[in-house]
C-alpha positions in Angstrom: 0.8 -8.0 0.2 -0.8 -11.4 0.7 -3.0 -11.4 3.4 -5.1 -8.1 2.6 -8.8 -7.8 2.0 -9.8 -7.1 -1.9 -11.2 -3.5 -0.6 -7.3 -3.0 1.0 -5.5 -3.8 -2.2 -7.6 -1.7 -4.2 -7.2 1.1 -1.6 -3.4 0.6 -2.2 -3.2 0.2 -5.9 -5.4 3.8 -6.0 -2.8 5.6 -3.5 -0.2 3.8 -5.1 -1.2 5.6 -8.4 -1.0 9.0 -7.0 2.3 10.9 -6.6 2.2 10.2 -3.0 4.8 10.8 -0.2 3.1 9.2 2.4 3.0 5.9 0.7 5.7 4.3 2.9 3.2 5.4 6.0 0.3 3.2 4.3 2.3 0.6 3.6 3.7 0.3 7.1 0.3 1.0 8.3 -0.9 -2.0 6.1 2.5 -4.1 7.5 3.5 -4.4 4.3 7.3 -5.0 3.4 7.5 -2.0 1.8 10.1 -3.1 -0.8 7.4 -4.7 -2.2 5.7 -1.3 -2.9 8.6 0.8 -4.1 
């Protein structure tokens, strides 16, 4: 996750929190390795 702004992580530990399908979608959106958000 290393290059995001501190608003951007936030953003993704919020949505990361919900019970949220489309977090694969952010996470690519973000290009973020998503094994590192499973």
């Amino acid at each position: 996750m290393g290059h995001l702004t501190q608003k951007e992580r936030l953003f993704v530990v919020k949505e990361a929190q919900k019970p949220n399908k489309k977090l694969s979608i952010i996470a690519r959106a973000l290009s973020c390795d998503r094994r590192t958000v499973s």
